[in-house]
C-alpha positions in Angstrom: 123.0 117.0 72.4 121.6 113.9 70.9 123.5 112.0 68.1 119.9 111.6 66.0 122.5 110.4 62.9 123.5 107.3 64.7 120.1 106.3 66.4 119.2 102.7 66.1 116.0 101.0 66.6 116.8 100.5 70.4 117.4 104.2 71.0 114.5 105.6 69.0 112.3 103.3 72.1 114.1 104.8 75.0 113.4 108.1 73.5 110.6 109.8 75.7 110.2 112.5 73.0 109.7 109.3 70.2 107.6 107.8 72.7 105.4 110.7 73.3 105.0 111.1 69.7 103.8 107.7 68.9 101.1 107.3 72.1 99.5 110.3 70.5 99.2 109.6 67.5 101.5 111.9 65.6 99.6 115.0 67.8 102.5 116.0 69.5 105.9 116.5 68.6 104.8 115.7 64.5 107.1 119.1 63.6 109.9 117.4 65.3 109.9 114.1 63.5 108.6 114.7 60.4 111.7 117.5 59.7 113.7 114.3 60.9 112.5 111.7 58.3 113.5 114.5 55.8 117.1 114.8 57.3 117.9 111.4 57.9 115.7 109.3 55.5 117.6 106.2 55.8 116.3 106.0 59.7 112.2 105.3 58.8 112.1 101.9 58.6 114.2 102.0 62.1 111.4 104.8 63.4 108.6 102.2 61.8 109.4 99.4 63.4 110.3 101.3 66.8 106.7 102.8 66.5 104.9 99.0 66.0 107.3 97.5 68.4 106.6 100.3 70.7 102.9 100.3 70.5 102.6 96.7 71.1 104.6 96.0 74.0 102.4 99.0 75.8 99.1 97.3 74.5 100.3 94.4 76.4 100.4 96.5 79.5 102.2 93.9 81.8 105.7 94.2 83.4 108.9 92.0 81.2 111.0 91.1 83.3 114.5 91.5 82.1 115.4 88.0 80.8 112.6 88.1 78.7 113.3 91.7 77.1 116.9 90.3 76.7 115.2 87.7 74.4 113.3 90.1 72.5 116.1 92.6 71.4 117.8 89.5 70.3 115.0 88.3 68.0 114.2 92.2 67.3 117.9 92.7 66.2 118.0 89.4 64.4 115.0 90.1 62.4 116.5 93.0 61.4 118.9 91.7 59.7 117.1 88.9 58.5 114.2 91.8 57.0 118.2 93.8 55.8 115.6 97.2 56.0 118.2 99.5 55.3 119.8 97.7 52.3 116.7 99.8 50.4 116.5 103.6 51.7 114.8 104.7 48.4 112.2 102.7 48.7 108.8 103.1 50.7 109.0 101.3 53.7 106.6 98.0 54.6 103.2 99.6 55.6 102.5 100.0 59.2 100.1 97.6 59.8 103.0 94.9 58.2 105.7 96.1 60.8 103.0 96.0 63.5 102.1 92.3 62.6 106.3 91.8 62.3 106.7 93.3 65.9 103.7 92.2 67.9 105.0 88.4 66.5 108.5 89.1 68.4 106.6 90.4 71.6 104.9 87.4 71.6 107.6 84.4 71.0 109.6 86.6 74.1 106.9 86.6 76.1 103.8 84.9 75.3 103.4 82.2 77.8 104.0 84.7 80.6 101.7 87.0 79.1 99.0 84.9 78.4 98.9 83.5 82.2 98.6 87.1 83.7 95.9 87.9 81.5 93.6 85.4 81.5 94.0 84.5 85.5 91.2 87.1 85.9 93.1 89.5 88.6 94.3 92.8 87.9 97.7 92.8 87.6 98.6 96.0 88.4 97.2 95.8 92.2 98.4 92.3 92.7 102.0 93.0 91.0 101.9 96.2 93.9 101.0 94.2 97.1 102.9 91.4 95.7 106.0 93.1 95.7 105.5 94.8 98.8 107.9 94.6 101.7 105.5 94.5 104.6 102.9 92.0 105.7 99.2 93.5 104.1 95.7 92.8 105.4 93.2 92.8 102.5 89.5 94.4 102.5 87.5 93.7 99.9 83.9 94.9 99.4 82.1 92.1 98.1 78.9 93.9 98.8 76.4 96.3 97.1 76.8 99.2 99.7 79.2 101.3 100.5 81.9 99.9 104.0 83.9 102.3 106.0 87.5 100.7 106.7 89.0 102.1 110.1 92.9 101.7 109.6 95.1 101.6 113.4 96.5 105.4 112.5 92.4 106.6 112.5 92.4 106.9 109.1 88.9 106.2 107.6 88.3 104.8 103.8 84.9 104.6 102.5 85.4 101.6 99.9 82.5 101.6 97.4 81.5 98.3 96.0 83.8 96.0 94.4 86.9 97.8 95.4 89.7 96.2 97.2 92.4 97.9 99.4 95.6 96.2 101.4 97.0 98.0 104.4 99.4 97.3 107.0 99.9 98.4 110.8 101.7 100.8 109.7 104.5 100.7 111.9 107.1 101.2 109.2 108.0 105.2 108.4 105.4 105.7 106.4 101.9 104.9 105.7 101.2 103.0 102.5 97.7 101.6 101.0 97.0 99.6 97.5 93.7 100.3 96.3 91.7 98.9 93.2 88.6 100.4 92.4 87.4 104.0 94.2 87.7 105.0 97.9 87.1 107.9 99.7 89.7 108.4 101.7 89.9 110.8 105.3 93.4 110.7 106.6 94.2 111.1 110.0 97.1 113.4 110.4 100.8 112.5 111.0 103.3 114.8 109.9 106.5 112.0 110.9 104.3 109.5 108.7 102.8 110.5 105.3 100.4 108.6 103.4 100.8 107.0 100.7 98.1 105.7 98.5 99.2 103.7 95.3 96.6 103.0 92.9 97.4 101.4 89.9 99.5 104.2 87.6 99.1 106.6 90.2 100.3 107.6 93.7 99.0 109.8 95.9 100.8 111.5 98.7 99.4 113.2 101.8 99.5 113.9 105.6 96.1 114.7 106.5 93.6 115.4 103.8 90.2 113.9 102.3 90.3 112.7 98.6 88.9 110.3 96.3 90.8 108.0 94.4 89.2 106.2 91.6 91.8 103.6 89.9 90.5 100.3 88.1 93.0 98.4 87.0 92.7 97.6 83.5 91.3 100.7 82.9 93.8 103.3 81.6 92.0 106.3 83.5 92.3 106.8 87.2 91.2 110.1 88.7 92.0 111.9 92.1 89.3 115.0 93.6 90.4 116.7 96.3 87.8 117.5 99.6 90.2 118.8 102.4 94.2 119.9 102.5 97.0 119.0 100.1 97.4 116.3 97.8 100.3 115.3 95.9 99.9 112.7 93.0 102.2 111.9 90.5 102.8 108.4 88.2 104.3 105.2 89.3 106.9 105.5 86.4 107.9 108.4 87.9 109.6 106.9 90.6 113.7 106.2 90.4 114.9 102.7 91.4 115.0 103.5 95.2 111.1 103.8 94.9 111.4 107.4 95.8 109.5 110.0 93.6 111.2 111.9 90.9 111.8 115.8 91.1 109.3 118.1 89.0 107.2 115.2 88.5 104.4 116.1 91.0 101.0 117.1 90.5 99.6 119.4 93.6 96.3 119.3 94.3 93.8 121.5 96.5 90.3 121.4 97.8 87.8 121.4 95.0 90.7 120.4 92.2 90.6 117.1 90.3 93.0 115.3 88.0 92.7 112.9 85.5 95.7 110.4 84.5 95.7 108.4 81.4 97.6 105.6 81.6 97.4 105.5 77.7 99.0 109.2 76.7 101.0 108.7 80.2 99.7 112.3 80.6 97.7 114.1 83.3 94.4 116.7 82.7 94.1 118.8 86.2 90.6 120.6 86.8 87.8 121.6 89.0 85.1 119.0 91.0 82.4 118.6 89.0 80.6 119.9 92.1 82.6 122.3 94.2 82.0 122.3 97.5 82.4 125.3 100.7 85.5 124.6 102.6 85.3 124.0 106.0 88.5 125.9 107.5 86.8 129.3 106.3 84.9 129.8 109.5 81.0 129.7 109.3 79.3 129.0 105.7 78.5 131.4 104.2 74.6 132.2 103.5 74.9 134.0 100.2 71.9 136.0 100.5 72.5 140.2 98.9 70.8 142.8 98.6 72.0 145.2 95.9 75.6 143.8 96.1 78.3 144.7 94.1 79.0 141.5 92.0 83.1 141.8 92.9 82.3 141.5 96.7 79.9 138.3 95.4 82.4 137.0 93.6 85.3 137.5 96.3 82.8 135.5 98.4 83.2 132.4 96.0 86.3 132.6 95.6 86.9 132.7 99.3 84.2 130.1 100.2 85.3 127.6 97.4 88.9 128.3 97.1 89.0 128.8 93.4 89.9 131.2 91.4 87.3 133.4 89.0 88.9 135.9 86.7 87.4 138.8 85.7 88.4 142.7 84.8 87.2 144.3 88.0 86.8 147.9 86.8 83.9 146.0 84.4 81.9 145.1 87.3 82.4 147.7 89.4 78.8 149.2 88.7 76.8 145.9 88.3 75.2 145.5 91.6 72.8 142.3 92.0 70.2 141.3 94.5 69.8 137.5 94.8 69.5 134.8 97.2 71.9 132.4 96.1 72.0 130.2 99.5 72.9 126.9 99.2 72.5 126.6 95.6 75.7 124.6 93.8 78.8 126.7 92.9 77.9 126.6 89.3 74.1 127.5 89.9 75.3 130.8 91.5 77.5 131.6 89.2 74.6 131.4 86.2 72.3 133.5 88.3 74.8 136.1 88.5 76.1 136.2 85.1 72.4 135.8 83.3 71.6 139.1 85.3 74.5 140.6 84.7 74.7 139.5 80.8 77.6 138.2 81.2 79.2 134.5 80.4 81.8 131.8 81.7 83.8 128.8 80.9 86.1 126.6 83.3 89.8 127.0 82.0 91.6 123.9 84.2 90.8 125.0 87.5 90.0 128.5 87.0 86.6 130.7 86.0 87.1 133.1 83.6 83.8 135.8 83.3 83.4 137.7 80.1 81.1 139.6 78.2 79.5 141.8 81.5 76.6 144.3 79.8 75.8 145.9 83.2 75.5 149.6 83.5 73.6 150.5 86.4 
């Protein structure tokens, strides 16, 4: 159990609950904190100034080494007591936008000459910082072009880098196949169960054996995005890694054909969903043609399921007198879907990565 009475400015920022609360603005976790402003109200101005503090070294969005965050708790802690916060409890504290200005001025004298020359040297610093610090020798690729290139790597593994993306590779002869990547690549991985493949993209990671995915991961952009074609993905974030580089326990997003997630870099959270565009799977056997003739709408729907490998929930006993004729054939997941519910008058909505169908009218 945490000591809350004796939390100082230092513990409210290595507080992932604190944290949480401030990225989202108060959205999550508000219960939580508020009740604790009214328990310990001489803590605010601590929690205010963690808040700005907090805020403004994650704006920065560049690594501090740990000389220079040495330097800043000294100033932070000085200020302090140079500000004496606490002497007042009764009193409103400074408005946020002061503390900000107070904190972002600290981040600054720490680091401001280091920050400055990462920012304005025009590379992203998140890819560079990655290959930088990596322990192999890297061969770069990068797509100056306006057309799509296909990169053969020596294991087989084929990337389709679109333009103005950049990826760094090796040989691979280390244990395990690692890529950097800035910017979006299609990726079709050649499979090697004594070898998986890593792919880090900015804030993200993604882990495979042999699988097709796109990764889209700009650095400087606080959204990067994974979809899923073929297999089993794994993709979790880069702080989610303990010091031996290895990933973190029930930390893992699992992803499967058709699925999608979205990481923001921003709310350090992740949004998992369907393709905009589901496609048929190819280990099904055969593709399937679609085309009925008075079909019961469950067997149509166990045929989507099974061809697309998502999931469509429904109450079967509703449908089990709607039958439908309808050549659906190649026609887009989606596209079937409205054909069968608008003659069935029946609706859906995508829920993460499932269907849910309500509403069904049929009585024939």
């Amino acid at each position: 159990m945490k000591n809350y009475s004796s939390y100082k400015l230092e513990d409210f920022l290595n507080d992932e609950r604190f944290r949480k609360w401030i990225l989202c603005n108060g959205r999550e976790e508000s219960l939580f904190w508020e009740n604790f402003k009214e328990q310990y109200p001489d803590k605010i101005n601590s929690m205010t100034l963690a808040g700005a503090l907090f805020m403004s070294l994650h704006r920065l969005q560049v690594p501090v080494d740990k000389n220079i965050k040495e330097d800043i708790w000294t100033q932070v802690e000085n200020s302090i007591d140079d500000f004496n916060l606490e002497s007042e409890p009764s009193r409103l504290p400074l408005t946020f936008y002061r503390w900000w200005i107070v904190a972002a001025t600290l981040v600054l004298v720490g680091g401001l000459v280091w920050s400055l020359q990462s920012t304005f040297n025009d590379v992203p610093l998140d890819y560079e910082r990655q290959i930088g610090q990596a322990e192999i020798s890297l061969k770069e690729k990068v797509n100056s072009t306006k057309s799509q290139q296909t990169i053969l790597l020596k294991d087989g593994t084929k990337v389709k880098l679109k333009p103005g993306s950049k990826l760094s590779y090796s040989d691979f002869s280390a244990n395990k196949r690692v890529v950097y990547l800035d910017g979006e690549g299609f990726f079709e991985v050649a499979k090697d169960s004594s070898k998986p493949f890593l792919v880090y993209a900015g804030h993200i990671i993604v882990r495979v054996i042999g699988t097709s995915f796109k990764v889209v991961s700009n650095t400087g952009k606080a959204k990067s995005s994974v979809s899923v074609t073929s297999g089993k993905v794994m993709v979790y974030a880069t702080d989610k890694l303990d010091e031996s580089g290895n990933q973190k326990a029930n930390h893992a997003i699992y992803l499967y054909p058709n699925q999608r997630v979205v990481f923001d870099a921003a709310t350090n959270a992740f949004e998992k969903g369907l393709v905009a565009q589901p496609i048929q799977l190819t280990d099904t056997g055969n593709a399937k043609e679609f085309l009925y003739t008075n079909t019961s709408v469950n067997t149509i729907l166990n045929d989507l399921e099974n061809a697309y490998g998502v999931t469509i929930r429904r109450d079967s006993n509703l449908f089990e007198s709607c039958r439908v004729t309808a050549p659906l054939g190649d026609l887009p997941l989606f596209r079937k879907l409205d054909i069968v519910c608008q003659t069935i008058g029946a609706t859906y909505e995508v829920f993460g990565t499932e269907i849910v169908i309500s509403g069904v009218t049929c009585n024939l």
